[in-house]
C-alpha positions in Angstrom: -22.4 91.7 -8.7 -22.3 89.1 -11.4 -22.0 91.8 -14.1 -18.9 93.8 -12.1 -17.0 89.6 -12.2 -17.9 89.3 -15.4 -16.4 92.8 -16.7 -13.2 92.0 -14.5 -13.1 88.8 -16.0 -13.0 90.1 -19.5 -10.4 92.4 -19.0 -8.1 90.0 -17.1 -8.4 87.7 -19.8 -8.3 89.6 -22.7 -5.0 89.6 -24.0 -5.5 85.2 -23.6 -8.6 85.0 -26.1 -10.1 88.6 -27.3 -13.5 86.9 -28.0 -13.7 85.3 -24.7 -17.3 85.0 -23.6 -17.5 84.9 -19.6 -21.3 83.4 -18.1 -21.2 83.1 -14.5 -24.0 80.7 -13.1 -24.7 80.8 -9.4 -23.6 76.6 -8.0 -24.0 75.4 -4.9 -21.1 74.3 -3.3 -18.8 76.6 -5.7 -16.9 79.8 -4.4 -15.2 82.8 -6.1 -11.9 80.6 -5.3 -13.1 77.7 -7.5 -14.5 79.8 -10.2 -11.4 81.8 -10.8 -9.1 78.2 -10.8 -11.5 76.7 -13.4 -11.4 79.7 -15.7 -7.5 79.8 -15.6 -7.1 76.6 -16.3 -9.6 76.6 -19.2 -8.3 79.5 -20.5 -4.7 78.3 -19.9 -5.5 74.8 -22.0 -7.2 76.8 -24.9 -4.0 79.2 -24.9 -2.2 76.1 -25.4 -4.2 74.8 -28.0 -3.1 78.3 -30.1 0.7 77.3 -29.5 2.1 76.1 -32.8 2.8 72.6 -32.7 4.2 71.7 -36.3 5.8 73.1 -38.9 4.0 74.5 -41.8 1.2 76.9 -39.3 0.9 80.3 -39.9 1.3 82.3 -36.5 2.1 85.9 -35.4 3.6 87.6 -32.1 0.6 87.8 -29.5 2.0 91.1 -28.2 4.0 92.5 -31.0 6.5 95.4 -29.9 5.8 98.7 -30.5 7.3 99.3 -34.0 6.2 95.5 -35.1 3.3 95.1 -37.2 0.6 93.8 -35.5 -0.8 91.9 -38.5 3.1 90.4 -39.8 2.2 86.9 -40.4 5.2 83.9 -40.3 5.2 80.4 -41.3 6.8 78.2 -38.4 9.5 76.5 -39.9 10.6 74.1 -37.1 9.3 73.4 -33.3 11.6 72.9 -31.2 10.3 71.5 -28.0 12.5 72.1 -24.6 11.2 72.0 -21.0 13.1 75.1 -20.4 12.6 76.8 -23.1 10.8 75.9 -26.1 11.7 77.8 -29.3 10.5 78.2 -32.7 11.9 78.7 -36.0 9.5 81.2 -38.1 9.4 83.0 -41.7 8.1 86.3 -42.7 5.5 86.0 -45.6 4.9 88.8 -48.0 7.9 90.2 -47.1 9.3 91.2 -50.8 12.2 89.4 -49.9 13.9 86.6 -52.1 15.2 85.1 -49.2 12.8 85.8 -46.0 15.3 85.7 -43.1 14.4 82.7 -40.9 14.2 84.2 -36.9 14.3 81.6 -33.8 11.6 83.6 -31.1 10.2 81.8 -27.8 7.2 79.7 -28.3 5.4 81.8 -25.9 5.6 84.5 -27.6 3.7 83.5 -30.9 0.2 82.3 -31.3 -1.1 80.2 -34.3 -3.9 82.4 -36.1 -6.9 82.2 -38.7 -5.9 83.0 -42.3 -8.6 85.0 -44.4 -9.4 82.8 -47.8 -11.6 85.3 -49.4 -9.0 86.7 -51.3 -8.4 83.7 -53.3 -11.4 84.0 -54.7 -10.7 84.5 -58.9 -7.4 83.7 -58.3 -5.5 80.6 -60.8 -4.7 77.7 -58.4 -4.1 74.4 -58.2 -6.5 71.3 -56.2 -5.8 68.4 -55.1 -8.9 66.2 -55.3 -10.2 63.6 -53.2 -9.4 60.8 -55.7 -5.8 61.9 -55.9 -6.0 63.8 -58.9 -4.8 67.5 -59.8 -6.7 70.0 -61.8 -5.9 73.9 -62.1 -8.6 76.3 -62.9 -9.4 79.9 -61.2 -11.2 80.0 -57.6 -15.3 80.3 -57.5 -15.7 80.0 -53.6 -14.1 78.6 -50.6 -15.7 76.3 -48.2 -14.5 78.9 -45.1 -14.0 82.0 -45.0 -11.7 82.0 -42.4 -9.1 78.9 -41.2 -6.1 77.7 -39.5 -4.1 77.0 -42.1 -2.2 73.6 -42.2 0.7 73.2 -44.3 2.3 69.9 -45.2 5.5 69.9 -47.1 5.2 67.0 -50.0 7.5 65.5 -52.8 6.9 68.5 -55.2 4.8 71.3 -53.1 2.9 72.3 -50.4 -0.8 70.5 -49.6 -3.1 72.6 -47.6 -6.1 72.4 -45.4 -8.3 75.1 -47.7 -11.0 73.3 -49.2 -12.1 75.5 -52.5 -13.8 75.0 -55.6 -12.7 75.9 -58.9 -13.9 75.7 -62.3 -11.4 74.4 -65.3 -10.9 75.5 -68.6 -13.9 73.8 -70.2 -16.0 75.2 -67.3 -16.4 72.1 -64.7 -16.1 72.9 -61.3 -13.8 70.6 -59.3 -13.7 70.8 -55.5 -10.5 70.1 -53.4 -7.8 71.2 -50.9 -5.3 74.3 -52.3 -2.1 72.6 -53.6 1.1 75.0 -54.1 3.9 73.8 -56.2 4.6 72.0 -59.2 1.5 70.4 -60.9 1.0 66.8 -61.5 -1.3 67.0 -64.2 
């Protein structure tokens, strides 16, 4: 029986958090009522947790509509928080487009997602270091493979959350946080 709630479970919740992982455990004192309450409500608070909440996150359209890509990724451009309905203002990326049109879409309908940093690898970027300094040099690894990406406009760039390690012209390695803009050096 515990297998058949589980299965149901998994499907109901699905489309909320693909990798959701159901484990029932038999409590006294706790019907199928109270079980299904708790598991909305956690499920409901970790959907919410996915919601962008700044400007600078990386999100796509949970349920994209049939001619959509599923994998178009945005940049969220502004929040803008309403009881009635909340909206947000979101960018294409890699679009080929000079000037990426900027689309205002419900903030239910958009999730905030993990960005693969793999591909950076080799790549020429620039770091900002933890003393404050800037060095360019080409990517040797990245701390995660896989992150929510953070980005915080500054005077001349972008600073980011992707912790890499780099190695300079001479050959040193430097480790830091990705910095896209204008270099300091």
């Amino acid at each position: 029986m515990i297998k058949s709630i589980q299965g149901i479970l998994k499907l109901k919740y699905r489309s909320v958090l693909p990798e959701l992982t159901i484990i029932l455990l038999p409590k006294k004192g706790l019907n199928s009522a109270s079980i299904q309450y708790y598991l909305v409500y956690s499920c409901q608070e970790i959907k919410q947790k996915m919601k962008p909440n700044k400007e600078g996150q990386i999100v796509k359209f949970h349920t994209p509509i049939a001619d959509e890509n599923p994998n178009q990724l945005f940049v969220v451009m502004e929040v803008k928080e309403d009881n009635e309905r909340p909206r947000v203002d979101i960018m294409a990326l890699n679009t080929g487009l000079t000037f990426p049109p900027i689309n205002t879409v419900s903030l239910n309908d958009v999730e905030v997602v993990e960005v693969s940093t793999k591909d950076l690898i080799g790549s020429k970027v620039i770091i900002n270091k933890p003393d404050s300094s800037q060095v360019e040099g080409r990517v040797k690894s990245v701390a995660d493979e896989k992150v929510l990406l953070d980005l915080t406009k500054g005077e001349l760039g972008v600073e980011t959350n992707v912790s890499l390690t780099v190695v300079d012209r001479e050959g040193k390695e430097h480790t830091g946080t990705l910095f896209v803009g204008k270099p300091q050096l």
